[in-house]
N, C-alpha and C positions, 0 to 999 in steps of 0.2 A: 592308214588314213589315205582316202584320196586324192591324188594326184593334182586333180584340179580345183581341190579347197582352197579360199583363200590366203593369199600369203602371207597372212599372220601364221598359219596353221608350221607352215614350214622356218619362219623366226625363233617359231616357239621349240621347233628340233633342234634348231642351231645352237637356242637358247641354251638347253638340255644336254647337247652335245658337248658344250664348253663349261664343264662342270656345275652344274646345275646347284648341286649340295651346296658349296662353299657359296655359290649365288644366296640362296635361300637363306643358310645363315647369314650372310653379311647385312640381309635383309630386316630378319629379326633381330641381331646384335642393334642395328640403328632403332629399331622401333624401340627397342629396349631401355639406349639410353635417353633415348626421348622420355619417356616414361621413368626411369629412375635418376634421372639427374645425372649420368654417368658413371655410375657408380653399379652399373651393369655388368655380371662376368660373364665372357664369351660363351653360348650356347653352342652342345653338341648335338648329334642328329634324335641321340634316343633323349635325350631333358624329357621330363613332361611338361607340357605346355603350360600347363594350370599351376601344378603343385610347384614346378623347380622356377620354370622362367615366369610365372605369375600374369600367364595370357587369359583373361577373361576376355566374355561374349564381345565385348566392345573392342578390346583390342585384338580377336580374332578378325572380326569384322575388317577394322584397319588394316592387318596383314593379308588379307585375303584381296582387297583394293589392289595395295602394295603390290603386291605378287602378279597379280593382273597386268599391273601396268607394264614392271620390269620383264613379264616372259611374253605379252602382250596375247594372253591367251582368256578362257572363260573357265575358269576353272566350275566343278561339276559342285555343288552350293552340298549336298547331302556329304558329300565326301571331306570339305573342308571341316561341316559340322560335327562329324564323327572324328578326326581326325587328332591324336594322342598325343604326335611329336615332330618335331620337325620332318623327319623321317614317314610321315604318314602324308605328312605336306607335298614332300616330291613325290610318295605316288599318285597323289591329285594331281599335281602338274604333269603328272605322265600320262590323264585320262584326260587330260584338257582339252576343249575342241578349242577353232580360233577365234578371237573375240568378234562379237557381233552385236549390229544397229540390236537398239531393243523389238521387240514386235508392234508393227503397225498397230495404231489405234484401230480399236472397231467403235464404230460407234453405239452410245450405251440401247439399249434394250427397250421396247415403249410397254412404258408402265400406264395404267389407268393409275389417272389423277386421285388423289385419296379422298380429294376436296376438305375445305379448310376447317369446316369442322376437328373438334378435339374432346375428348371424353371429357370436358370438364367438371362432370358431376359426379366421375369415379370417385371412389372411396377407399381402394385398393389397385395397388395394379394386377390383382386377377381381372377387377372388373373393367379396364383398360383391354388387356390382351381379350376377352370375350367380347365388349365394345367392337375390336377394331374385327373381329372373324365374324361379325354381327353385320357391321356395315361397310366395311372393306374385306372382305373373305379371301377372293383372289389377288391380293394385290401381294408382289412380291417382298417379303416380309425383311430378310434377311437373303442377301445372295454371296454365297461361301466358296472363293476359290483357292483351292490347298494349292502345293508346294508345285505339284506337276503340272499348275493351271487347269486342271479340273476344276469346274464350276459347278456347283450347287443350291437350289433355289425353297426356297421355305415362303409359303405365303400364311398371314393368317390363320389363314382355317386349318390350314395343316400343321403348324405349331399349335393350335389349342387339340385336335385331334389327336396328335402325337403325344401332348402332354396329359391328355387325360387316359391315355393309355401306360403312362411312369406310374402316375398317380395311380390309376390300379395298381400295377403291379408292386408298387411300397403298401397300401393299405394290404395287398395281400399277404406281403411278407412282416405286420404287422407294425406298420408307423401310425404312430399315433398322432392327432393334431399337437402342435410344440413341439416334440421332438425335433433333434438336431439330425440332420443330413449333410454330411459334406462330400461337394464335389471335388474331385481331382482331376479334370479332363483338359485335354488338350483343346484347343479353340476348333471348334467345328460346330454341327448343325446338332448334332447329340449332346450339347453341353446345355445349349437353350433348350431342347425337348427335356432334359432332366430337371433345370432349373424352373420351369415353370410346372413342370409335373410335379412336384416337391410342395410346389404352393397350393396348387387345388387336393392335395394332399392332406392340407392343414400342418405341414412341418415346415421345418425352418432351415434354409440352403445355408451351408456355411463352404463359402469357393474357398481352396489352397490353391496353389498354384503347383503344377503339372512337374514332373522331373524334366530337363531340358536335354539330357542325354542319358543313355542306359546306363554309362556305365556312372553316374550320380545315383543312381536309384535308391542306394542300400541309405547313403547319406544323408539323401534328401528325404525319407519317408522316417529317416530320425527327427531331422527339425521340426517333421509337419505333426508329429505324435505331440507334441507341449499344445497346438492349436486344439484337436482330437479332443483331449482331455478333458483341457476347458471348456471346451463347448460342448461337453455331454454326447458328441454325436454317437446314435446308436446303428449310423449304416454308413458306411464311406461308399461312393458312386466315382469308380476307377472306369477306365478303356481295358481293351482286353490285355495288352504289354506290360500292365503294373498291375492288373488283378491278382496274377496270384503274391507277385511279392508283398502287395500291401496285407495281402494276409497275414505278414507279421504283426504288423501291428493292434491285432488283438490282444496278442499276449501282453503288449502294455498299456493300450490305452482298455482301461477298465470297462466304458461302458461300451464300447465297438462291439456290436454283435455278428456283423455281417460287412463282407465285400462284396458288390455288385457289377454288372456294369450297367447301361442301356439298355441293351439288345436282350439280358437276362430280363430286364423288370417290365417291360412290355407285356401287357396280356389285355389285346385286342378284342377279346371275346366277352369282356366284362367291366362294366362301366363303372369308375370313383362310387364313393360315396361322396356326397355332396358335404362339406363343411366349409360351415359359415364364417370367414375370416372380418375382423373391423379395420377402423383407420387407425388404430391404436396397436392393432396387434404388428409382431415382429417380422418385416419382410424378410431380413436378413442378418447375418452375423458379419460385419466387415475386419479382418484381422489386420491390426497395424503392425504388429511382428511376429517373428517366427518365433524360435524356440529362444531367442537368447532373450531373457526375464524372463518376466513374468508375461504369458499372452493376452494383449487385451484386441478383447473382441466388441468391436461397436456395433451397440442394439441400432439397430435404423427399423425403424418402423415405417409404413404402404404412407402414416402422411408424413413422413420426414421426408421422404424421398418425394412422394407427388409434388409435395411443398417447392422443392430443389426444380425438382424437373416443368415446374410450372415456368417457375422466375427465373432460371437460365434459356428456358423457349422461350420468352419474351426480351429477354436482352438481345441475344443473337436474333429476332424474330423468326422463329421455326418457321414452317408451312410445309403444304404436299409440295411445293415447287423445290425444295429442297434434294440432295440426296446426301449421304453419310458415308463416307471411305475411313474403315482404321482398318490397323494393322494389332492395334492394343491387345494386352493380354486382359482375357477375360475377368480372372482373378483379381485383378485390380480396378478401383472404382471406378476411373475416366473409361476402360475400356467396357466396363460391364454397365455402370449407371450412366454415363453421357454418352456413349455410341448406342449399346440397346438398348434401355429403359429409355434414352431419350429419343430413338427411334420409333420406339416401338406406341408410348405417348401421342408423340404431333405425325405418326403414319407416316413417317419417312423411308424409304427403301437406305438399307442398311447394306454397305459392300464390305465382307470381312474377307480380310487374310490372316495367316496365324502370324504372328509375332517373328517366325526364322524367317518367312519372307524377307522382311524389314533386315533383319539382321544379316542374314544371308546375301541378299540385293537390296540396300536401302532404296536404289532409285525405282523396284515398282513400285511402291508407295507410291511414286508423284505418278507413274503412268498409270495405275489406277484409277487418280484422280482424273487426270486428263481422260482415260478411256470410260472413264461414268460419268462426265461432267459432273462430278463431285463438287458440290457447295462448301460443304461442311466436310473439315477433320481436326485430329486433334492429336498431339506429340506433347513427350517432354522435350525439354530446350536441345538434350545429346541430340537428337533425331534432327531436330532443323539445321546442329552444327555438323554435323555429320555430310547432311545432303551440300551444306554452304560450302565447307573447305576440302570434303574428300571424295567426293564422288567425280571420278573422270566426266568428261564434257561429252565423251562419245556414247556415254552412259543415258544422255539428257534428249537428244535427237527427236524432233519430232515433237517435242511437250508443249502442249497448251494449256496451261495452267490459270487462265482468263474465266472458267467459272466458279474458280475457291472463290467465297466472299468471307470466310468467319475461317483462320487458320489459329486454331486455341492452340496457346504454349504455356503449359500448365507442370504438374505435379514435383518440381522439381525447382530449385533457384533460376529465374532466368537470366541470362547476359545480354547487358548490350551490344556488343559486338557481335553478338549469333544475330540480332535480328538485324544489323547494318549488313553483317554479310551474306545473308536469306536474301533479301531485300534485295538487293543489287546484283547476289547472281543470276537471279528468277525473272528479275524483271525484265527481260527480256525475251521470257518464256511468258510472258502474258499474267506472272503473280504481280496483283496490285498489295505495295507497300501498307496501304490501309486497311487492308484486309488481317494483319496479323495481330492475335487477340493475347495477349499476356493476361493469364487470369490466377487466381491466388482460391487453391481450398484446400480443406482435409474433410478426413472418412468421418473425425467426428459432427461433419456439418451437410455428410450426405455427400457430396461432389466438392458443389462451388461455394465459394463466398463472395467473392468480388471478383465482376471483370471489367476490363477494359472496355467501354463505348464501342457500339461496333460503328463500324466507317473511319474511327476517327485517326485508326493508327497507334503506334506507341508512341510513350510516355516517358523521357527518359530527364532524371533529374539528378542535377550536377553539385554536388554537395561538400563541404570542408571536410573533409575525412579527420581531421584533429581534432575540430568541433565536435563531432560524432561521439569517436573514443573517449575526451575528455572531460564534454560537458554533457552531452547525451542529446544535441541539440542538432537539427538537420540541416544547418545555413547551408543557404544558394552560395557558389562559388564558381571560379572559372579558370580559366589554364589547363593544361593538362596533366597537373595532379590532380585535379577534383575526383573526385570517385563518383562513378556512374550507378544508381538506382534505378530500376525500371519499374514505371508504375503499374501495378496489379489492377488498378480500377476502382471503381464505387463496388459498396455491397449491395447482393442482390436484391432486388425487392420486397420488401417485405423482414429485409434483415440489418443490422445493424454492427457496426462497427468501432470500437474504443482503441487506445492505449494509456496503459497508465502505469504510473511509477511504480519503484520499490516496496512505498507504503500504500499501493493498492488505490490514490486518488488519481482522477482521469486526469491526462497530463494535456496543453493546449496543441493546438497544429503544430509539427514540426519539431517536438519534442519524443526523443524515443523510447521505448518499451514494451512491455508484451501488451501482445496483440490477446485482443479479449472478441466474443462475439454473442451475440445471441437472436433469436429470429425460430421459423416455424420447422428450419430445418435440422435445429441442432439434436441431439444424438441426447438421450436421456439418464446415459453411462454408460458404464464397458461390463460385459457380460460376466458376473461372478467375479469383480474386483471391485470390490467395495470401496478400496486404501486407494485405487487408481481413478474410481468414480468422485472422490473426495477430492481429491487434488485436482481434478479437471473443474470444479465450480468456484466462481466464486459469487455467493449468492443467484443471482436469474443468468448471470454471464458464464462462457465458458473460455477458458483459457489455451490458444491456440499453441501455446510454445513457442513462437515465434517471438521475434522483436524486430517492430519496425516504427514507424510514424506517422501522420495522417498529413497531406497536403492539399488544400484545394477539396477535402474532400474525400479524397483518395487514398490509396493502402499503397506505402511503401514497404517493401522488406528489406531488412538490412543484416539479418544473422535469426540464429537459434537458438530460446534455453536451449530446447531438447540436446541432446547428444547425438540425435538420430543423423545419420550419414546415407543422403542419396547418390547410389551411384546406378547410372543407367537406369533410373528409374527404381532401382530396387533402395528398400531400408534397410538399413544394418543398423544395428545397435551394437557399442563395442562391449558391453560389460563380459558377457562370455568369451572372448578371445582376450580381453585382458586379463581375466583369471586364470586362463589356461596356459597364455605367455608365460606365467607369471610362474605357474610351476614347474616347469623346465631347467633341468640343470644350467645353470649358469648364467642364468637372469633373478634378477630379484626382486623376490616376491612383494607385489604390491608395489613398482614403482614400473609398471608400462600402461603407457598411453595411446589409446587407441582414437583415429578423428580426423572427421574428413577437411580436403584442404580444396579452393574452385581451381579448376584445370580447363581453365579460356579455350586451349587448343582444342580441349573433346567436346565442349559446352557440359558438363557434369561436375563429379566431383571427383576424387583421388581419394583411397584408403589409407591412411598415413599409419604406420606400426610404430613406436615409440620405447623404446625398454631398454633398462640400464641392463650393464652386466660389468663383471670383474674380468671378464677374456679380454684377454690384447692379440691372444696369438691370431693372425689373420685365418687360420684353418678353421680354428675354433669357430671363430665369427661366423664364416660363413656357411658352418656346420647348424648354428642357431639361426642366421634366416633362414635355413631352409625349413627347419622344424618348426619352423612361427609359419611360411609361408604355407607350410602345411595344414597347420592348425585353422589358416583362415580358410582354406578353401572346405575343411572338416564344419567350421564351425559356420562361417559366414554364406559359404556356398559359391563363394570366388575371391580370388584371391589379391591380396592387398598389394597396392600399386609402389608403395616404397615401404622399407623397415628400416629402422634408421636404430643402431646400437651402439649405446652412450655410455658416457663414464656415470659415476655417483651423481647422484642429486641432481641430477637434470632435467626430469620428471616433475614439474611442479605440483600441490599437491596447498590443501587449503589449512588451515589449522587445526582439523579437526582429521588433517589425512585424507580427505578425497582427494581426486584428480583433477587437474584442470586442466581440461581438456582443452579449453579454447583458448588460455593462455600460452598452453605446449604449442598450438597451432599456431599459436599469431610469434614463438621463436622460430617455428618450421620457415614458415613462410617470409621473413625477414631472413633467415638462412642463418640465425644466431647458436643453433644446437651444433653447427660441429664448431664455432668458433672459440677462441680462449675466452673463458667465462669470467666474469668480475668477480674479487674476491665477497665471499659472504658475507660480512660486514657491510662493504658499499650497497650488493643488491638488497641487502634490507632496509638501509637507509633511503635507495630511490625507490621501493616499494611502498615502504613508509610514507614518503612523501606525498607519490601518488597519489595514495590512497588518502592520506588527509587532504590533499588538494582537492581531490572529486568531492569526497564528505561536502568539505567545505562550501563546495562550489553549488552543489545541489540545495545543500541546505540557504545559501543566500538566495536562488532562486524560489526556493517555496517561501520565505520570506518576502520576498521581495512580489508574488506574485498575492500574498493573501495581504500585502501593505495595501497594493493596487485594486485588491478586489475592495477592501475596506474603504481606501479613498471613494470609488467608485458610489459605492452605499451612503457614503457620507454627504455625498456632493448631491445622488439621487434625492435624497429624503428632503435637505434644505431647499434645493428649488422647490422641488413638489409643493413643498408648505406654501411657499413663497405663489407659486403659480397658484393654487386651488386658494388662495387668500385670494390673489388676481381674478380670477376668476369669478370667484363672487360675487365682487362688489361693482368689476366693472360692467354698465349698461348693454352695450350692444356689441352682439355677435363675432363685429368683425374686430372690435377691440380686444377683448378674447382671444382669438385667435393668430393675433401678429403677436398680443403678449406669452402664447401658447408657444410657438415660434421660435420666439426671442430666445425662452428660457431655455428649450431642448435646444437651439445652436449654442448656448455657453457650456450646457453638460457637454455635447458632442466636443466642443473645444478645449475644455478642461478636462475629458477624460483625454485628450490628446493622440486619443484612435485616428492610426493613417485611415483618411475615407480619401475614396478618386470616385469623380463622376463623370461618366461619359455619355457626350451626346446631350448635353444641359441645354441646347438649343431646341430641341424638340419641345420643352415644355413652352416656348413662348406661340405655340401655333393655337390660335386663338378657338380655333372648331373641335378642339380635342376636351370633352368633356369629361368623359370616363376614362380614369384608370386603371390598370389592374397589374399587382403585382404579387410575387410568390413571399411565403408567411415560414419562416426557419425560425425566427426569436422571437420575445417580446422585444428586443430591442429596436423591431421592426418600424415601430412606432413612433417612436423617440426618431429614428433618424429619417425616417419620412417626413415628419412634423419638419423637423428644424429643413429641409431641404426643398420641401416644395414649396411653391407659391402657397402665401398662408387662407386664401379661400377656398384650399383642396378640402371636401368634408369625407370623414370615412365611413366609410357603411361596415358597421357591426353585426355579428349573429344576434340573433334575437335574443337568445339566453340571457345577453346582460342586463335585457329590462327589467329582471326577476332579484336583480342585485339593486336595490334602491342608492346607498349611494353612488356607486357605478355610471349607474342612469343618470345621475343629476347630472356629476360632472361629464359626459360623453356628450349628455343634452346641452349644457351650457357651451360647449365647443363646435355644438351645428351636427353632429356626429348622425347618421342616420342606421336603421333598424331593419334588416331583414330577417324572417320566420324561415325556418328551414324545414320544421316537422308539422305543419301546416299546411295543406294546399292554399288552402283557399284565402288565407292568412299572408302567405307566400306570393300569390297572385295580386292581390289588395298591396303590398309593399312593394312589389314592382311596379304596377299604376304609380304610383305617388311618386316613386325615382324619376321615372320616365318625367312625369308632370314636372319635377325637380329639374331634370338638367335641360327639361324645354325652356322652364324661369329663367334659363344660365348659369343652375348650380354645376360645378365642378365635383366627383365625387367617383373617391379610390376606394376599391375593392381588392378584397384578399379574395380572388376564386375558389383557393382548397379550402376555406371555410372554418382553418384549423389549422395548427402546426405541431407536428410530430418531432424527437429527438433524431429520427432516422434520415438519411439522408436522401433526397427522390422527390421532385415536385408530386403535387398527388393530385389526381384527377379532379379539372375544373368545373363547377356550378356555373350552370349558364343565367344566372342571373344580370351578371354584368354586361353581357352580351346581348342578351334581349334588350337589354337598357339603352344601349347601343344601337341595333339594329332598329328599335322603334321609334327614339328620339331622332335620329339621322345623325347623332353626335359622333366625332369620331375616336376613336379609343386609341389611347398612347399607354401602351406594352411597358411595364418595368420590370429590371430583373437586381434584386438584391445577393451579392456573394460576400460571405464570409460573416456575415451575421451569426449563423448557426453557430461559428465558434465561437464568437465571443460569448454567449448565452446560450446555453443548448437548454431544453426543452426540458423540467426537470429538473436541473442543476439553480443555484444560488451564488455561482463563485463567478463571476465575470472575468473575461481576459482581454486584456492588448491582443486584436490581432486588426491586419488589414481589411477595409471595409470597401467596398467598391458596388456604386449604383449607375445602371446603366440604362438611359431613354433611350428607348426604340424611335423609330420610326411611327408617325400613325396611320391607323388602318380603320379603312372604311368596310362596313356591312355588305353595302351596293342595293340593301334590297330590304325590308319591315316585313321579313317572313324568318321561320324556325329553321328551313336548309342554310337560307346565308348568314345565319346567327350561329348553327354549328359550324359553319365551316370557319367563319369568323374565331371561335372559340379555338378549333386546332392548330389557327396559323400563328396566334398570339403565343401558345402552350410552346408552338416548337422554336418560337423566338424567346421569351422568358428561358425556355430549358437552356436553352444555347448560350443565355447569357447569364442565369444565374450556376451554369459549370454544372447542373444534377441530373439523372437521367430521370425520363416522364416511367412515373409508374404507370402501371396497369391502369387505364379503364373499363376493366372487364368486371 
């Protein structure tokens, strides 16, 4: 080394000089007990990393930091990765140069503008990707820089060029349209040339994910043969490093004919046959797990997904002004459908790295961002906590992170704490706090299902954690035991979102359960499971496995049926590692429990091992974690973060003999499994209890909520008589209408629903003729009646005049008639409003013209506006919240919830023309939105 490198370079000799070995291990001894509670035994130099000390990717990652810091060197990112044993580690420290600033930003690349145009009248994304080589041809499509900062550029035309050269080469080697192809490639430029080659193909791409080190291979091309299988595929598409090995796996998956790679299926010379794909058929196969069950593979068909990638570019509002930075694995949805299908949709330039980038250096991620002026990217929660509490400061030097505006923190539980300490370290690197998108989805729903508001920030909600557990109920609280929630967002456009009880009825706001969904982008079943197809519906709804609550509107999470264990972004499922625990000498069989626990420090999860045995002798013991830790990195693909080996019966377990898993977990995490246990008698009797107390307690609330909905009915129907008697008999108009009034303030009073209204001052300004507010319930009525001044008259769709007596009584109330499927009908009933509020009628409008169960104002009718702008009158804005839950759209069961009406300000036209009528129409939309809490759907 250089004499005149910097003097880190020479730290890092002295380092080395002063026994460097016992350095390294003291290094991973501490990592270690972080990671098992103390209950770590000291590491020697040959351990393996994986299989003895139980170093997965994430806590390599951390060690490699670690190690940075204490020998103050750069260790060489390829050498760590490969790297077996501690002892493989000091040779990395011995190749180490001395730590250094990261590399100057360059500034990003000029791209021709894509312009705002978007294929909106695809019908597949083939006809998307030939769209964009159609009218964007050379615009940098995807730009790929690997491990050594080699960059690589893909525009358009030469991704459809390149893939209709796959697509030969599969039609030659005989693919047939449907057939299954799966890719196994590593993230590069050949991964997108075969995925889209595959489609103009007429076959069906099913991505696995890539081996991450060689010597995985034999292992990993085990798990991925269960996917194979199932998905019939008849050609695996490898790189040339695992081509030949995956040639094994013909011998077992039956219908595998062929391994290929790329570079093989290329044949330039001769052009596809052209096959016609619809919006119905199958883009892809998305696998939610590996080998352990049963594999289910979700059908997404060209419109689940157009569907998806419609209505999340309009949430985050996509554009060519955009640009796209991930690091994501291909193989997984956020990285394959929200980085390049959604790139590749709204013509965004795409900046990929592989996935060891990240792992290997988390901080180029963010200088990627900063050196592309990156808009848009997207992490699980680990990745933002990772960059928040362990990335060195001298790592960060130089970042401008001032043009992220959408930072999606998605596929994984998120924490509160990852995003106060994102937030606060960043912002000083120019990350704005409101920029960070907590969003909530699965594969069975295409990507997304709900995201957070962009601009607005997170959402973090403070809740009785006792409440939760015991009643199922989300109460606000405060102190600091409340348990923190972070909210996921509204659902997307066009989609919808429930929860509901045990017995399958929609439970009100703030009460918890699974999460149910349904909309344009749900998934139609899982591929050849019928039994797993079955249990995801329940009638038009699909069931996400989740359990959480709705607030405001919004999706909170709060836990999981499923069993499924995110760590680092990957799923595990424990069923195969606890039947494999299970049959090992000296555990027994059928009482280990395998289940993830949250691990604040990594922002992820932790793999908890759980299994009785009859060993005491300590040798013995730790002769069994090893063979369990074994088992997990065989079976799971990395290796679990604690085993915890217990006496009898500590393993809960249901009456019928399953596992309870989240039971075992909520002793884990209380810390009650190594403590002296209560005798069996007592825990049956406080289980007992429990359990009739919850019964109990649930059941006085469905009680208690169908008493309320019954009141409700009772009290509806007797006024109503009572008013439509009134109504008849009395003479004029305005008597009518204060006894219309009268009657809907004693329902609103006697149903005893909290209502707040703000801003009741606006209604006395004498020039504010029209109103206009947003339409969630029928209850809309009832509480607008009893609250406004009683000469407000409403303007109905025209439909109702078709219902005679409808008509009568809406006529007897002054109520006025607009035609919507009409021109000229349409025209003639706006005259006569205008003429109406020139008289000095007053007269509220519902602009969306209708109300849906889904949650999203919807695109305004300018009728109210014109009315408006032509009278000179001026229009006073309302925004209704919390309606929808009392009465959702569809539903007959009323509920108690809070009701809250809010007068705007009014606003004038300026002008008796159609521009300042629209423009008029969008400032009131984004004042209603704001104030009735919903995002504005599409006017497109």
């Amino acid at each position: 080394m250089d004499r005149v490198q910097e003097p880190a370079a020479r730290v890092a000799r002295e380092a080395l000089t002063a026994d460097p070995a016992q350095r390294v291990l003291a290094i991973i001894a501490a990592m270690l007990r972080e990671l098992r509670g103390g209950d770590a035994a000291a590491p020697v130099l040959d351990d393996a990393l994986e299989s003895t000390l139980g170093i997965d990717s994430l806590a390599r990652m951390e060690l490699m930091l670690r190690l940075e810091r204490a020998f103050d060197v750069h260790l060489p990112q390829a050498l760590v990765q490969d790297a077996q044993t501690p002892r493989d580690l000091l040779r990395a420290l011995a190749a180490a140069g001395p730590r250094r600033a990261p590399m100057p930003g360059r500034p990003p690349p000029e791209l021709r503008a894509a312009g705002e145009a978007v294929p909106s009248h695809a019908h597949t994304l083939i006809d998307v990707l030939q769209w964009q080589a159609a009218h964007h041809p050379q615009l940098a499509h995807i730009t790929f820089t690997d491990l050594d900062d080699t960059t690589h550029a893909l525009t358009h035309a030469a991704l459809l060029e390149r893939a209709r050269a796959v697509a030969a080469g599969l039609q030659h080697a005989g693919i047939e349209p449907g057939d299954s192809v799966a890719l196994m490639l590593p993230s590069g430029l050949a991964f997108f040339e075969a995925f889209a080659g595959i489609w103009l193909a007429g076959a069906v791409p099913v991505p696995i994910y890539p081996p991450f080190r060689a010597s995985q291979l034999e292992d990993h091309l085990r798990r991925q043969a269960g996917i194979l299988d199932n998905a019939r595929s008849v050609l695996l598409v490898a790189d040339a490093q695992t081509r030949a090995v995956a040639r094994v796996l013909r011998a077992s998956v039956a219908s595998l004919r062929a391994v290929a790679t790329v570079d093989e299926l290329r044949t330039r010379d001769v052009q596809p046959a052209v096959v016609t794909r619809g919006a119905h058929d199958t883009a892809f196969l998305q696998y939610t797990s590996g080998s352990t069950g049963t594999p289910k593979g979700v059908v997404l068909t060209h419109a689940n997904l157009l569907a998806n990638l419609r209505a999340m570019g309009q949430v985050v509002k996509a554009g060519a002004h955009d640009r796209f930075v991930s690091w994501l694995p291909l193989y997984h949805d956020m990285g394959l459908i929200g980085a390049w299908m959604g790139s590749l949709y709204h013509g965004i330039p795409l900046f990929l790295m592989p996935p060891q980038a990240f792992l290997g250096r988390p901080s180029r991620w963010l200088h990627a961002i900063h050196r592309h002026r990156g808009t848009l990217s997207a992490a699980p929660n680990f990745a933002y906590e990772i960059l928040a509490s362990k990335v060195p400061e001298d790592e960060l030097q130089g970042l401008d992170l001032s043009s992220w505006r959408a930072a999606v923190n998605g596929a994984e539980p998120v924490h509160a704490a990852t995003l106060a300490r994102f937030a606060e370290r960043f912002a000083r690197y120019g990350f704005d706090a409101h920029a960070m998108l907590p969003v909530y989805g699965l594969a069975e729903c295409g990507l997304g299902l709900a995201f957070t508001p962009l601009g607005r920030g997170p959402r973090i909600d403070r809740i009785d954690r006792r409440a939760l557990h015991e009643r199922a109920q989300a109460l606000p609280a405060a102190g600091e035991g409340a348990m923190q929630v972070v909210c996921c967002g509204a659902a997307l456009p066009g989609h919808e979102i429930r929860v509901v009880g045990e017995r399958g009825a929609e439970l009100p706001e703030r009460g918890e359960g699974r999460v149910q969904f349904r909309g344009p982008s749900a998934t139609a079943g899982y591929f050849r499971n019928a039994e797993a197809t079955r249990a995801l519906f329940d009638g038009d709804w699909l069931d996400t496995g989740d359990v959480g609550y709705i607030a405001d509107g919004e999706l909170y999470l709060t836990s999981r049926v499923k069993d499924l264990i995110i760590r680092g972004g990957h799923n595990i499922h424990p069923y195969e590692l606890e039947q494999a625990a299970g049959e090992l000498d000296g555990i027994r069989k059928g009482c280990v429990a395998v289940f993830g626990t949250s691990d604040p420090g990594s922002g992820t999860e932790r793999v908890v091992v759980l299994a009785e045995t009859r060993a005491h002798d300590e040798r013995q013991r730790a002769a069994l974690r090893e063979r369990i830790a074994r088992l997990a990195i065989e079976l799971l693909g990395l290796p679990a973060d604690d085993i915890v080996l217990a006496d009898e019966r500590v393993v809960l377990k249901t009456s019928s003999g399953k596992i309870r898993r989240a039971a075992c977990r909520e002793l884990y995490e209380r810390g009650a499994l190594r403590g002296p246990r209560r005798p069996v008698a007592l825990q049956i009797v406080r289980l007992g209890c429990d359990a009739l107390a919850a019964r109990l307690g649930a059941t006085l609330r469905r009680a208690a909520g169908a008493a309320y909905a019954a009141y409700l009915w009772m009290l509806f129907s007797l006024v109503t008589l009572a008013g439509v008697a009134a109504i008849a008999v009395l003479p004029a108009v305005a008597w009518r209408k204060r006894t219309a009034r009268a009657l809907a303030r004693a329902i609103v009073y006697a149903s005893a629903m909290p209502l707040r209204i703000d801003g009741a001052q606006h209604l006395q300004q004498a020039s504010a003729k029209v109103l206009v507010c947003n339409h969630a319930s029928y209850v809309d009525w009832l509480l607008l009646t009893a609250e406004l001044p009683a000469d407000v008259c409403f303007v109905a769709k025209g439909e109702l005049r078709h219902k005679a007596a409808v008509r009568w009584l809406l006529e007897r109330v002054g109520t006025r008639f607009v035609t919507r499927d009409d021109a000229d009908q349409g025209v003639a009933d706006a005259r006569r409003l205008v003429a109406d509020v020139r008289a000095g009628a007053t007269l509220l409008f519902f602009p969306e013209g209708t109300l849906t169960r889904a949650p999203g104002l919807a695109p305004f009718h300018m009728g109210a506006f014109i009315v408006s702008a032509e009278s000179g009158a001026a229009l006073l804005p309302l925004s209704l919240r919390g309606t929808r839950s009392v009465l959702r759209d569809g539903s007959w069961w009323p509920r108690r919830h809070p009701v809250q009406l809010r007068v705007h300000e009014a606003l004038h036209a300026g002008a008796a023309d159609w521009p300042h009528a629209l423009q008029l129409r969008d400032e009131t939309r984004h004042l209603v939105a704001a104030g009735c809490g919903e995002p504005e759907l599409s006017t497109a």
